[in-house]
C-alpha positions in Angstrom: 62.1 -27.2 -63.0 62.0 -30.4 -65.1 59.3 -32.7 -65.3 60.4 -36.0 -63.0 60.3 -39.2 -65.1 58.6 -41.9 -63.6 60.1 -45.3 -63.5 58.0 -47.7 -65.4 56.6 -50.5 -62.5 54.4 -53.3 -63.9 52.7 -53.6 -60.6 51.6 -50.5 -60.8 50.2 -51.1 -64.8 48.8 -54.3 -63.3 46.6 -52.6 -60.5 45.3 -50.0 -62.7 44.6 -52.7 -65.0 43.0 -55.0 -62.6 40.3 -51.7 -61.7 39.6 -51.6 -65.2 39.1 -55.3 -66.3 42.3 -56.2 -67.2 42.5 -52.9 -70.0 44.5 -49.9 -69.7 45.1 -47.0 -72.6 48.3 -46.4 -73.9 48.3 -42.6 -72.6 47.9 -44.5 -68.4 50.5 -46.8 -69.5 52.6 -43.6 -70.6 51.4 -41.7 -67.7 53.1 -44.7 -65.4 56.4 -44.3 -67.3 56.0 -47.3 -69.9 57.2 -45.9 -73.4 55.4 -47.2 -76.4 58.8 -49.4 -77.0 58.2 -50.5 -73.5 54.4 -51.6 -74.3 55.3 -53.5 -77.7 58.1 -55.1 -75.8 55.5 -56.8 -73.5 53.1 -57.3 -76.6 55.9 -59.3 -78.3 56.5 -60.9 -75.1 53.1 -61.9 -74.6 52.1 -60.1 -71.4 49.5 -57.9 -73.0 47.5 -57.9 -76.7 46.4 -54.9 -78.5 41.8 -54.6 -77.8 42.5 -52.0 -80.4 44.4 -48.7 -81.6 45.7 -47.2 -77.8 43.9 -49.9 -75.9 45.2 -53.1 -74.6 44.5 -56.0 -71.8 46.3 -58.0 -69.8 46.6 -61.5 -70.6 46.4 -63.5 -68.1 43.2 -61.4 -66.8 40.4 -63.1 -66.4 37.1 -62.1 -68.8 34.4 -60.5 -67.4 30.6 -60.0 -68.4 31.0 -56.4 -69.9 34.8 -55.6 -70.9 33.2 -54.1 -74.1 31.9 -51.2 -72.2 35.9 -50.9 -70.4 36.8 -50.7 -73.6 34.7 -47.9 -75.3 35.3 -45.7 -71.8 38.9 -45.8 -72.7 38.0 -44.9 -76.3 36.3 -42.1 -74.6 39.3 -41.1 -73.0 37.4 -41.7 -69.5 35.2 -38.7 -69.7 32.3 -41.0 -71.5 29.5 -41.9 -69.5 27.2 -44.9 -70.1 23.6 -44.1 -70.8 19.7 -44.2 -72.3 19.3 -48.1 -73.0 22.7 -49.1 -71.9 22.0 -47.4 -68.7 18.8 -49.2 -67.8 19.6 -52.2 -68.7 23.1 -52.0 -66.6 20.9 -51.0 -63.4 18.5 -53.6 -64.6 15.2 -51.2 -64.8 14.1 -53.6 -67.1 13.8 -56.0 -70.0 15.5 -53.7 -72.2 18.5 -55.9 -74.4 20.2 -52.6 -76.4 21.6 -53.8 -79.8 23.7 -50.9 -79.4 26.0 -48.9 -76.3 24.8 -45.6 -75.6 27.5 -43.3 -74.4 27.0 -39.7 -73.4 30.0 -37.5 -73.6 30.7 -33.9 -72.7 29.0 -31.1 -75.5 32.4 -30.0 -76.2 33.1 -33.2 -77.7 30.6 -32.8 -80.1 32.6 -30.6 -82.8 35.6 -33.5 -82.8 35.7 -35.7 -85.6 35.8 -39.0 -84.3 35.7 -42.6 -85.5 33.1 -44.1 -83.5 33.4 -47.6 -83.2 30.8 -50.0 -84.1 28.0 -50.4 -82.1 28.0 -47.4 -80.4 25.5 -44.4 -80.6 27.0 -41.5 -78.8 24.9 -38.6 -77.0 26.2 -34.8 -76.8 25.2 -33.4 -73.2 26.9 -32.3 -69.8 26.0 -35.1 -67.2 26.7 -33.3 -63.0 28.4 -35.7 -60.8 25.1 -35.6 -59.0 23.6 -37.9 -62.1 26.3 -40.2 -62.1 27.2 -44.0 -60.4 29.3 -46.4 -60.8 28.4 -50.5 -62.6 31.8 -51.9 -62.4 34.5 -50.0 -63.4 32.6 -47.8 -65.5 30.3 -44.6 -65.0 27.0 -44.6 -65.5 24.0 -42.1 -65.1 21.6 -42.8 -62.4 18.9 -44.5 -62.2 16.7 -41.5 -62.4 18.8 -39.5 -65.0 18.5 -42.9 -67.1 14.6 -42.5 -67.1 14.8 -38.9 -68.3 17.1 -39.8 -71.0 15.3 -42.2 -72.1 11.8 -40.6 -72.1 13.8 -37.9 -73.9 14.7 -40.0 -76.9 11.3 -42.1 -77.1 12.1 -45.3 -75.7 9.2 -47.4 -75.9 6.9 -46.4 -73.1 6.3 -49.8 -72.0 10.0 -50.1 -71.2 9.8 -46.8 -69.2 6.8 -48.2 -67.1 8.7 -51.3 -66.4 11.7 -49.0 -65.4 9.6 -47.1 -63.1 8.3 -49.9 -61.4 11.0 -51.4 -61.1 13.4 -48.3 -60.1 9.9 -47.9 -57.2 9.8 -51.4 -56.0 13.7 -51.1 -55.4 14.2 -47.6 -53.4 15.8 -46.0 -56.4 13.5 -43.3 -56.7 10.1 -42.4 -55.5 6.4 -41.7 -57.2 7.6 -38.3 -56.7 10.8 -37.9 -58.1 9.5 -39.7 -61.6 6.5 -37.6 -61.5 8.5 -34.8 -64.1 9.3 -38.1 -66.0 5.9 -39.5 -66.2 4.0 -36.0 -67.5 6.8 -35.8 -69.8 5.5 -39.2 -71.3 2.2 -37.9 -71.5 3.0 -34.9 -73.0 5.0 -36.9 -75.9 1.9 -39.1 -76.7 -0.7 -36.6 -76.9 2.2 -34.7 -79.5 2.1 -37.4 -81.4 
């Protein structure tokens, strides 16, 4: 049986769109029935602009705080998950301001040959739904897989103390589940 075409319906680009901050990847545009004449039809015509190569954003959408992290989760192809500093600093754990976007993606990804984009340090590990949220429009890992990552890759320690207090003081986690966490701190300063 042949695959059905779909009929191209800019309402449809436009809600997708609207749940990702105005941006959409060529490949949902196609998946909607736009053709890549289609989509440089409405860039000529002013409806959209290219973000970058197979990402674009609706004009007339209004900018929000972090686009930039829409952006490199389409890169990603939507399986990328923001983490580490990024992470804590989107669930505001604490004073952390990363210079750079930490995304995790899947292990398998980790023999492609990519062209990362600037600013971006990328992480190789499985991450379960069960360490996952949502800032946004874009996935994150949880407050308490944060801290693990984190401790995990030696963010300063006074950061993870504020991110424990913090993640406490809010009903995030308990003492108890960041007691694993806090050993592991110990047992990476008496390494060192």
């Amino acid at each position: 049986m042949a695959k059905r075409s779909v009929k191209p319906d800019w309402d449809i680009l436009f809600e997708l769109a609207s749940s990702q901050d105005g941006h959409f990847s060529i490949k949902q545009a196609k998946d909607r029935g736009f053709s890549n004449q289609l989509v440089r039809h409405h860039l000529k015509g002013g409806k959209i602009f290219r973000v970058r190569r197979g990402i674009y954003r609706l004009v007339q959408y209004p900018a929000s705080d972090h686009e930039d992290l829409v952006v490199v989760w389409l890169w990603s192809e939507q399986v990328g998950v923001f983490s580490h500093q990024t992470a804590m600093a989107l669930h505001d754990l604490s004073d952390a301001l990363p210079a750079q976007i930490h995304l995790t993606l899947p292990r398998r990804w980790k023999s492609r040959r990519l062209r990362v984009l600037p600013g971006v340090v990328l992480h190789h590990t499985n991450v379960a739904k069960v360490d996952r949220a949502w800032f946004g429009s874009v996935p994150v890992t949880s407050p308490l897989r944060t801290l693990k990552d984190c401790v995990e890759a030696h963010v300063v320690p006074d950061l993870i103390k504020q991110a424990i207090e913090s993640g406490i003081d809010r009903g995030l986690f308990s003492r108890k589940m960041v007691a694993t966490v806090t050993a592991k701190m110990v047992g990476n300063r008496k390494g060192k």
